[in-house]
C-alpha positions as a LaTeX table, in Angstrom:
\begin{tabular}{lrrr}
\hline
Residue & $x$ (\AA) & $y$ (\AA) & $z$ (\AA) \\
\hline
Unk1 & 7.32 & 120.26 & 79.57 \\
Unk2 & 6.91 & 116.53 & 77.93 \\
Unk3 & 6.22 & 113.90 & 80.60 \\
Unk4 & 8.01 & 110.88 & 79.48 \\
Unk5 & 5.30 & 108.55 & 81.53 \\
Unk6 & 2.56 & 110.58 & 80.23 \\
Unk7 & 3.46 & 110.28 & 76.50 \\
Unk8 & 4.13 & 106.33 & 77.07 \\
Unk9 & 0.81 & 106.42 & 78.88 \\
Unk10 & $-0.99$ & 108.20 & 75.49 \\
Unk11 & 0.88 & 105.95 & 73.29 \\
Unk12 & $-0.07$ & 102.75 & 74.56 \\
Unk13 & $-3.86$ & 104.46 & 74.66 \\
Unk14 & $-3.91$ & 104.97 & 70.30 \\
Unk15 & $-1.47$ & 101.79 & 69.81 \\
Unk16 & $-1.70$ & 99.44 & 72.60 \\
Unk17 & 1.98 & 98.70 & 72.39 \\
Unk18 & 4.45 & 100.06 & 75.12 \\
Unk19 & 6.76 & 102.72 & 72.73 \\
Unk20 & 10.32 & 103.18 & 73.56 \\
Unk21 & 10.68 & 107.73 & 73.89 \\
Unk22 & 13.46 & 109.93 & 71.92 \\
Unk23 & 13.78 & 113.68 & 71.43 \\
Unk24 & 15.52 & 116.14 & 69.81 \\
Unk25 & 16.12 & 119.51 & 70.86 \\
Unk26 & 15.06 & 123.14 & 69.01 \\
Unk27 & 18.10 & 125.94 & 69.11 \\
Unk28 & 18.63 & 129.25 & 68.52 \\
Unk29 & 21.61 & 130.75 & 66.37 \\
Unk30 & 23.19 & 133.13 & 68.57 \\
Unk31 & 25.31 & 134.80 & 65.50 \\
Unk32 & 26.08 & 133.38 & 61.89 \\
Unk33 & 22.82 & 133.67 & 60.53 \\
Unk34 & 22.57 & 132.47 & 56.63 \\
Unk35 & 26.22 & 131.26 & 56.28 \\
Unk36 & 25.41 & 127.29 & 56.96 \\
Unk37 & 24.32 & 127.03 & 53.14 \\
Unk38 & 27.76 & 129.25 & 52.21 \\
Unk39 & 30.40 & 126.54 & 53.59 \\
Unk40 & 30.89 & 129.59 & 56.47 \\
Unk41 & 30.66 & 129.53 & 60.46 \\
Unk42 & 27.65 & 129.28 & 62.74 \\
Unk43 & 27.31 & 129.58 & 66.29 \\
Unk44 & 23.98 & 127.65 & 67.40 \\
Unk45 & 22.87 & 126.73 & 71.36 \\
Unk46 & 20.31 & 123.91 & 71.83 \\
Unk47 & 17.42 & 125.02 & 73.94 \\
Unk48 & 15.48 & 122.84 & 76.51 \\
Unk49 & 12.18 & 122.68 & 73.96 \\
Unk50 & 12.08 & 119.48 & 72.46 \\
Unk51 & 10.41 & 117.60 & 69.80 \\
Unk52 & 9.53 & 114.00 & 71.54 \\
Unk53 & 8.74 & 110.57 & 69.79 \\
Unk54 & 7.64 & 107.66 & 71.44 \\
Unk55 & 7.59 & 104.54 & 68.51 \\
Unk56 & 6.79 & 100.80 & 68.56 \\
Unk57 & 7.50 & 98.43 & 65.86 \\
Unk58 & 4.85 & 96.92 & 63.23 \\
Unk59 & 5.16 & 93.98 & 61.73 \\
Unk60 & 4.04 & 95.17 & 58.02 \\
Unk61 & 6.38 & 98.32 & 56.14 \\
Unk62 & 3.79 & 100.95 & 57.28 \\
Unk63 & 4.93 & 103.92 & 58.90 \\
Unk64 & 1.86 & 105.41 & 61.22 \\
Unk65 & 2.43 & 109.22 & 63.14 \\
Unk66 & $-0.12$ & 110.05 & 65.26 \\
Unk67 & 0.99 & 114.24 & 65.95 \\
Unk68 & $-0.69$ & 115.37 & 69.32 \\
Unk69 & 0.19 & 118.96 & 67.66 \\
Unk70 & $-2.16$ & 118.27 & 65.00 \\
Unk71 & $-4.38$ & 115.45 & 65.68 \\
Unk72 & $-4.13$ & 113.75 & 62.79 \\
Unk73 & $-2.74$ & 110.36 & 61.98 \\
Unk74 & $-0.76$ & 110.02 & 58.68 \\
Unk75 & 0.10 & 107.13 & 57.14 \\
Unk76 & 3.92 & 105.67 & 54.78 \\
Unk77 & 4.03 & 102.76 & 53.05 \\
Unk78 & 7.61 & 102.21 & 53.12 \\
Unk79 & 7.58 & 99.93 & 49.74 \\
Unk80 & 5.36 & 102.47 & 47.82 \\
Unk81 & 7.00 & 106.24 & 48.89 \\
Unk82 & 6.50 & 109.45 & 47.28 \\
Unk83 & 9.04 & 111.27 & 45.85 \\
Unk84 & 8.48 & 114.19 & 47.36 \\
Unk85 & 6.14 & 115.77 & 49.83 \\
Unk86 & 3.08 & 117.57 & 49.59 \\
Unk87 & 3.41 & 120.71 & 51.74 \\
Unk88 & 2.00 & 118.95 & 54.84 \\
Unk89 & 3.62 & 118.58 & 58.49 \\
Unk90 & 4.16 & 114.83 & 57.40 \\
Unk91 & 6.62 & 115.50 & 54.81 \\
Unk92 & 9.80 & 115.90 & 57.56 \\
Unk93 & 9.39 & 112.53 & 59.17 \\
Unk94 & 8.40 & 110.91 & 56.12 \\
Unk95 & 10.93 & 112.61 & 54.29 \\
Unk96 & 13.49 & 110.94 & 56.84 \\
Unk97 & 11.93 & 107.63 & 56.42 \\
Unk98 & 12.69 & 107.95 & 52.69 \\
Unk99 & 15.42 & 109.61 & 52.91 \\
Unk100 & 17.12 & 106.41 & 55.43 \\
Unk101 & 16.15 & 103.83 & 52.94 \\
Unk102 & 17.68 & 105.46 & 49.91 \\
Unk103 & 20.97 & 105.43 & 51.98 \\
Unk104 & 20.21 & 101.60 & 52.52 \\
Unk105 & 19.11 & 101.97 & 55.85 \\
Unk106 & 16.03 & 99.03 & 55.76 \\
Unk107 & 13.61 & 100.07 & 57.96 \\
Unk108 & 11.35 & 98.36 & 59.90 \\
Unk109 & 7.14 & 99.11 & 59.80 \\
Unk110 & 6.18 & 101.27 & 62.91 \\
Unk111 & 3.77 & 103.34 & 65.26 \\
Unk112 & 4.64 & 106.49 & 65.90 \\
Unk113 & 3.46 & 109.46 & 68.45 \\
Unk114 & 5.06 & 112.65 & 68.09 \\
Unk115 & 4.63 & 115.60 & 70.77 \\
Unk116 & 6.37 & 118.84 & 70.16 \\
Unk117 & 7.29 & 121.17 & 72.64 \\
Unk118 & 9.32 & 123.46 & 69.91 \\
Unk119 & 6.89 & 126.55 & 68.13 \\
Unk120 & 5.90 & 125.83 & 64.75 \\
Unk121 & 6.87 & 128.45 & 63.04 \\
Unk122 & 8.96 & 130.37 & 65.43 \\
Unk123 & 12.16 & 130.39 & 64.23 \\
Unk124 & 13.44 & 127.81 & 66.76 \\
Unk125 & 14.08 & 124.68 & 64.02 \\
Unk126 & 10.83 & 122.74 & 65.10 \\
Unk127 & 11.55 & 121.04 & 61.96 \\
Unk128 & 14.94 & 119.94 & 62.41 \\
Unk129 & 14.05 & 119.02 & 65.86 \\
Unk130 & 11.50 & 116.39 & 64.44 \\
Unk131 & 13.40 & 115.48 & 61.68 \\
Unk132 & 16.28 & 113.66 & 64.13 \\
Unk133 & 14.40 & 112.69 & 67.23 \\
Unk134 & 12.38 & 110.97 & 63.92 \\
Unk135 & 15.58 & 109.08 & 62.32 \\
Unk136 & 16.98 & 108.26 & 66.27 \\
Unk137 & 13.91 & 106.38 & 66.93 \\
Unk138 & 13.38 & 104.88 & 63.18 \\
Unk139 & 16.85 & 103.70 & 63.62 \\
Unk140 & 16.36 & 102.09 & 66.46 \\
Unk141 & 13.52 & 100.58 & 65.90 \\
Unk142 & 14.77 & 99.07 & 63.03 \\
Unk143 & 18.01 & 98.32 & 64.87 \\
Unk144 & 20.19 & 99.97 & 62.39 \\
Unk145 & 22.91 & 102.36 & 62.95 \\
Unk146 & 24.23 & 105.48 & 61.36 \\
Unk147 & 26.55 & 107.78 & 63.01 \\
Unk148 & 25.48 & 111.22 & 64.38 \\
Unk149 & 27.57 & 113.45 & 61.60 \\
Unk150 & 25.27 & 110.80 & 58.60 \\
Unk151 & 21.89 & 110.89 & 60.61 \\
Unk152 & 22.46 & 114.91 & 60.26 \\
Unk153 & 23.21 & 115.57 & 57.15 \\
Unk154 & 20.40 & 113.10 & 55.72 \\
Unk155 & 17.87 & 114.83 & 57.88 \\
Unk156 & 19.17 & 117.97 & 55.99 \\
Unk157 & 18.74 & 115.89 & 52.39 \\
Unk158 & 15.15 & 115.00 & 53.67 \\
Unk159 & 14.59 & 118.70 & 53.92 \\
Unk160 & 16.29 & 119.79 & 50.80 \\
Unk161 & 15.03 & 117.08 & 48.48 \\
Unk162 & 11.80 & 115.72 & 49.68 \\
Unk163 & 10.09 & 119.12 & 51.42 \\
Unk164 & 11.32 & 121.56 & 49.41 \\
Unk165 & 13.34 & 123.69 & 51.80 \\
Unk166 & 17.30 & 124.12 & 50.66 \\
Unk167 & 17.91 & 124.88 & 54.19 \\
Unk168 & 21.65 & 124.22 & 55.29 \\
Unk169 & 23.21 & 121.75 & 57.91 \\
Unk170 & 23.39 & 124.08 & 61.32 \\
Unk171 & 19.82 & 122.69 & 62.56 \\
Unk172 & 19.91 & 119.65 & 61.88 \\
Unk173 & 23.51 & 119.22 & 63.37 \\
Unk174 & 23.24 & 121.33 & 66.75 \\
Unk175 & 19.78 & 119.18 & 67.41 \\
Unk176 & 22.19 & 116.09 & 67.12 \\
Unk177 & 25.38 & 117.38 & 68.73 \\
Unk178 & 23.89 & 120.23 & 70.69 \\
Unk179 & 25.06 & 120.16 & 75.25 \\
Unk180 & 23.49 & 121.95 & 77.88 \\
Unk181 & 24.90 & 125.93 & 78.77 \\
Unk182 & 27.14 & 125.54 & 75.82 \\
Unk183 & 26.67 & 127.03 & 72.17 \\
Unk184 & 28.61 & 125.26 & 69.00 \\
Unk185 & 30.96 & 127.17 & 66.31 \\
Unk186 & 30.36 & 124.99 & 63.52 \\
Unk187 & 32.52 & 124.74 & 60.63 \\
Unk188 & 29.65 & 124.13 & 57.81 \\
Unk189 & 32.70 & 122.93 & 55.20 \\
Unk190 & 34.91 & 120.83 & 57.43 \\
Unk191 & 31.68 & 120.11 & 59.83 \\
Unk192 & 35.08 & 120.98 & 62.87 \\
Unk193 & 33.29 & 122.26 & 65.59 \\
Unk194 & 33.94 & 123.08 & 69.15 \\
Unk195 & 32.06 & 123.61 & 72.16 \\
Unk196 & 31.50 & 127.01 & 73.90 \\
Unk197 & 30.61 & 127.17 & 77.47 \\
Unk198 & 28.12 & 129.89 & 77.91 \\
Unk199 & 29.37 & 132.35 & 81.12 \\
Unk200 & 27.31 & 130.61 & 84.09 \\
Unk201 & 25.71 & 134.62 & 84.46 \\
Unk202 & 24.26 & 134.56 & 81.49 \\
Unk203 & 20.71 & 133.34 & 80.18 \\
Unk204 & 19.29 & 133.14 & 76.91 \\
Unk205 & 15.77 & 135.16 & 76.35 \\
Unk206 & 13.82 & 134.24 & 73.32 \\
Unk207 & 11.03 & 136.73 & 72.81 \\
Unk208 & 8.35 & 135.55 & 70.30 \\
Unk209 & 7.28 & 138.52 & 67.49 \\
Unk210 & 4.68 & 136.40 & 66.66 \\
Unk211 & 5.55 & 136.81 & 63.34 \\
Unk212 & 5.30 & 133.57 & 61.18 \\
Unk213 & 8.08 & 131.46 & 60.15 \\
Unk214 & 7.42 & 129.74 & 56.91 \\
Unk215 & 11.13 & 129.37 & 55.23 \\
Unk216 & 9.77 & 126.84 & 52.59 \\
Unk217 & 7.63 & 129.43 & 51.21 \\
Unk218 & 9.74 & 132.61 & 51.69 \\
Unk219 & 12.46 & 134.12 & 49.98 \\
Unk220 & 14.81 & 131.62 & 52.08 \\
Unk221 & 15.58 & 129.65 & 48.81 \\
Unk222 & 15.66 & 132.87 & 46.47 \\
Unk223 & 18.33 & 134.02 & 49.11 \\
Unk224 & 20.48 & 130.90 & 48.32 \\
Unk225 & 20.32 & 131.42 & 44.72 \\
Unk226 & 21.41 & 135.09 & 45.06 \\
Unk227 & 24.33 & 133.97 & 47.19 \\
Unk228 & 25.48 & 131.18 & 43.96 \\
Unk229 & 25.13 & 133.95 & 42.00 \\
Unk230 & 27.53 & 136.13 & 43.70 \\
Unk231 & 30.12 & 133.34 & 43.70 \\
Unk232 & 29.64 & 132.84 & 39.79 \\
Unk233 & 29.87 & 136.30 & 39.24 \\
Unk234 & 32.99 & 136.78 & 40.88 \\
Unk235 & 34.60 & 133.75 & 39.83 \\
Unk236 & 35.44 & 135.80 & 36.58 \\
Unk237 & 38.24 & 137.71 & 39.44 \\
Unk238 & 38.69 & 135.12 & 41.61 \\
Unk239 & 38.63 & 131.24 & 39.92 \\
Unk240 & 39.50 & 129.51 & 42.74 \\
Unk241 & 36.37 & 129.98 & 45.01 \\
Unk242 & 33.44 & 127.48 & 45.57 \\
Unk243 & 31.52 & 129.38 & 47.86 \\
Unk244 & 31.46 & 132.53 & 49.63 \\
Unk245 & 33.28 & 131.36 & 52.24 \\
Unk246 & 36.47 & 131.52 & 50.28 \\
Unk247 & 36.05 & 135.38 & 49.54 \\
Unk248 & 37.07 & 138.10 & 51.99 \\
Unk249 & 36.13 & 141.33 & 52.82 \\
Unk250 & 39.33 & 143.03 & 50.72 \\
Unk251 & 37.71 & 140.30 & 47.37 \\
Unk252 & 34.51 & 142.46 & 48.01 \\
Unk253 & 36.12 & 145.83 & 48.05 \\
Unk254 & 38.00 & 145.26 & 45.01 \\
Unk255 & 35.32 & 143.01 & 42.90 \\
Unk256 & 32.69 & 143.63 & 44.42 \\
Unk257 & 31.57 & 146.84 & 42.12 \\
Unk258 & 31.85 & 143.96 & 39.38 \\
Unk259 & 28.30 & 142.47 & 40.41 \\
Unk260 & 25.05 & 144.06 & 40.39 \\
Unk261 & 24.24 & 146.05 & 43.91 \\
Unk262 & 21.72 & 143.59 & 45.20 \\
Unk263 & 24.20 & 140.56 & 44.87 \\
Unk264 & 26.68 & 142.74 & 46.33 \\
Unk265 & 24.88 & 143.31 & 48.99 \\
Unk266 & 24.22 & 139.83 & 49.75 \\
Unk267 & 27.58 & 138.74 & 49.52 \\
Unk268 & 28.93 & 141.33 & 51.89 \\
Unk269 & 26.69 & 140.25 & 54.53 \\
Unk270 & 27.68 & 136.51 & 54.29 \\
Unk271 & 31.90 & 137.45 & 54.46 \\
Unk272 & 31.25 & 139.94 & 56.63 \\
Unk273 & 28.76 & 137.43 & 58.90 \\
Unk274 & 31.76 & 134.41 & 58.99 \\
Unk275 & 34.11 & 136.85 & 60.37 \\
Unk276 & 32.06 & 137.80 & 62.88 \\
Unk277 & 31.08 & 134.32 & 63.80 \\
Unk278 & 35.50 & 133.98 & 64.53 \\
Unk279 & 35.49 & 136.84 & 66.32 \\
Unk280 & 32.47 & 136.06 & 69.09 \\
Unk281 & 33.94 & 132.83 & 69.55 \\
Unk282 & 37.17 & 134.64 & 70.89 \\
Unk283 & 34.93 & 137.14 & 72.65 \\
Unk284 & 32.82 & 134.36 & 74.26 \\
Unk285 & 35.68 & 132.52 & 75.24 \\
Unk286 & 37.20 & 135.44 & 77.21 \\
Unk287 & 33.39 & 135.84 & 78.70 \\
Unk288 & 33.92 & 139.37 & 76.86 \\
Unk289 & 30.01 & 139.72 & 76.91 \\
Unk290 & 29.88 & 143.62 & 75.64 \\
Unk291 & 32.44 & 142.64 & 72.52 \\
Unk292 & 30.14 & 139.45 & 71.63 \\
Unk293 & 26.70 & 141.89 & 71.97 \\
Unk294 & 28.19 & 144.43 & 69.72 \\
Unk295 & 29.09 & 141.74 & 67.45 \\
Unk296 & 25.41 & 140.55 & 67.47 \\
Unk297 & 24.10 & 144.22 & 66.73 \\
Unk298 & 26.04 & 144.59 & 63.59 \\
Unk299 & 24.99 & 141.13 & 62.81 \\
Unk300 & 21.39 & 142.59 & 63.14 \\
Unk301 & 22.18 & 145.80 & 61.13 \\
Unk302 & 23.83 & 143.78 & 58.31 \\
Unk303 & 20.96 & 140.95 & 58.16 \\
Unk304 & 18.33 & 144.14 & 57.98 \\
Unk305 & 20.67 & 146.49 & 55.51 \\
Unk306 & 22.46 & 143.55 & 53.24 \\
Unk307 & 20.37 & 140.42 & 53.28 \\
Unk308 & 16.76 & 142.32 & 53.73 \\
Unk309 & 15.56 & 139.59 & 56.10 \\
\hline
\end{tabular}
């Protein structure tokens, strides 16, 4: 695990400044997987891997990050940014940079070291995790302010709009708002949430396929537009819905033949997925542990059956 002395120690090595340290945690979603991005309910936990960023102001506009990940030292110029990225590790805390001064947020020049504790490519939100312990520090450097609930969702618009990724809010939020031995039911339309206290005889595993995560470049966003689809399709029934979310099991069984299989599908996972997410947070509450794990295996069953993951 990060020293904090150690990175402050390799910091003022590459920048000769003393930096001042934030970090952001990685999660896991225990159940509500692919309903962020459908207005529905998620159930995340904050793990203790963290992305860490130790930063000390410039005097010019120039953004430096020096990644100990990568060795490699990337450069902004905050009064000449791109657009958009250009499929490099750079693009999430640049895209935060940009993404802060396009919501009038001006930022100060600085040195930055980033040290991540969270897999790349795991599953585990390395990129959300850098994303806010980027805009904390940013912020803070540049002694500005935004309020947790704003610093999330633009870390979610840097993703979306400058990487590429049309990911939803649940990472970026639960690396903001996530607390120790509890997991989060999120309300991804209202953004209501409340805390969960995990059972104190229970530990989270995480067991590493070692299969690569690369959501940017996977059917993630082809997913998404299946999902609109589904909601435009059954519109035609049901006028009043703007997402899945607002469609229930009984819309599906009577509609649902009304929309080609594979949307279908897709849509039956999501509804079915939000009521499960209600459900576990009852179960978890009572510390019914077998009801929650059943919960979780048809989660599993549906995510392999319906949304082909």
């Amino acid at each position: 695990m990060t020293n904090p002395a150690e990175l402050s120690e390799a910091f003022q090595k590459s920048f000769g400044d003393r930096p001042s340290i934030y970090r952001a945690p990685g999660r896991v979603n225990l159940i509500g997987e692919h309903t962020d991005y459908n207005e529905g309910f998620v159930m995340p936990a904050a793990i203790d891997f963290s992305t860490w960023v130790a930063i000390a102001p410039r005097i010019d506009r120039r953004i430096v990050v020096r990644s100990e990940n990568f060795l490699e030292t990337v450069e902004l110029d905050l009064d000449n940014p791109p657009e958009r990225g250009r499929g490099h590790w750079s693009d999430y805390p640049f895209g935060v940079a940009v993404k802060l001064e396009q919501a009038s947020q001006r930022l100060s020049g600085a040195n930055i070291m980033v040290r991540g504790e969270v897999p790349i490519g795991s599953g585990l939100s390395s990129s959300a995790a850098i994303e806010v312990a980027i805009g904390f520090a940013l912020l803070d450097s540049s002694n500005a302010n935004i309020d947790r609930f704003e610093l999330a969702k633009l870390c979610q618009r840097a993703e979306n709009e400058f990487v590429g990724m049309r990911c939803g809010l649940m990472d970026q939020f639960i690396s903001c708002f996530g607390k120790a031995d509890h997991a989060v039911m999120l309300d991804c339309r209202l953004l209501d949430y409340k805390l969960l206290a995990l059972p104190t005889n229970v530990k989270l595993i995480v067991c590493n396929t070692m299969v690569k995560h690369e959501l940017a470049g996977s059917e993630y966003n082809a997913r998404r537009a299946e999902c609109e689809e589904g909601v435009r399709l059954l519109r035609r029934q049901l006028p009043d819905i703007k997402s899945l979310r607002d469609v229930t099991i009984d819309d599906l069984e009577r509609f649902g033949g009304q929309v080609p299989d594979l949307i279908s599908k897709r849509c039956r996972h999501v509804v079915s997925e939000n009521a499960r997410v209600v459900a576990a947070a009852s179960a978890l509450e009572s510390e019914d542990l077998s009801a929650f794990g059943q919960l979780m295996r048809e989660t599993h069953r549906s995510l392999r059956d319906d949304y082909e993951v």
